[in-house]
C-alpha positions, 0 to 999 in steps of 0.5 A, spaced: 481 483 473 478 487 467 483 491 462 481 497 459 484 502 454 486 508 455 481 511 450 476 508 452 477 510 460 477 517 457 471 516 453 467 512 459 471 514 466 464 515 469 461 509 467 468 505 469 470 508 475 461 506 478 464 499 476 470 499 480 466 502 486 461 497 485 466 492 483 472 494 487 476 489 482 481 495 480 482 495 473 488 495 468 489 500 463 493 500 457 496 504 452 498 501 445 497 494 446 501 495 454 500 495 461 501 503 463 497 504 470 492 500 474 486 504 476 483 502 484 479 504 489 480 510 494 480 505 500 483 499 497 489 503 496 489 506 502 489 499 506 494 496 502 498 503 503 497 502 511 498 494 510 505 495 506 507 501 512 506 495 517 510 490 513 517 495 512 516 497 519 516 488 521 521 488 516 526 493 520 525 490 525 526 484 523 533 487 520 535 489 527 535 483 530 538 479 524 543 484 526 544 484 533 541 492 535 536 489 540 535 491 547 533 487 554 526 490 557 530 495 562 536 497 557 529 499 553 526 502 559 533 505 561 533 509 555 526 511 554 525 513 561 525 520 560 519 520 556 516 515 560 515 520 566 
């Protein structure tokens, strides 16, 4: 992963976001010798976003089952049936 200073991604922000789109390797920036943001591509964010969504919403589910609030196919059915019309 590449590091770059905060000064210099003011100075180079061109230069260093035409190597992030070509690299697509996201980029740490720090300020006074620390770690302060990371800088990655529009996409990338946007899939890893789309992937954690995915995951909390396996992870409620397995939270539901861990905790017994589950439903048999027509308990399911039964319920939804007014919007299945």
């Amino acid at each position: 992963m590449k590091t770059e200073l905060v000064t210099t991604l003011k100075r180079q922000a061109t230069k260093i976001l035409a190597e992030l789109h070509a690299s697509k390797e996201p980029v740490l920036i720090t300020e006074h010798g620390q770690p302060s943001a990371y800088l990655v591509d529009v996409k990338d964010y946007e899939l890893t976003q789309n992937r954690m969504h995915i995951l909390e919403g396996i992870a409620r589910g397995e939270t539901s089952i861990l905790e017994n609030r589950t439903y048999t196919q027509s308990q399911a059915k039964e319920k939804m049936s007014k919007w299945l019309k």
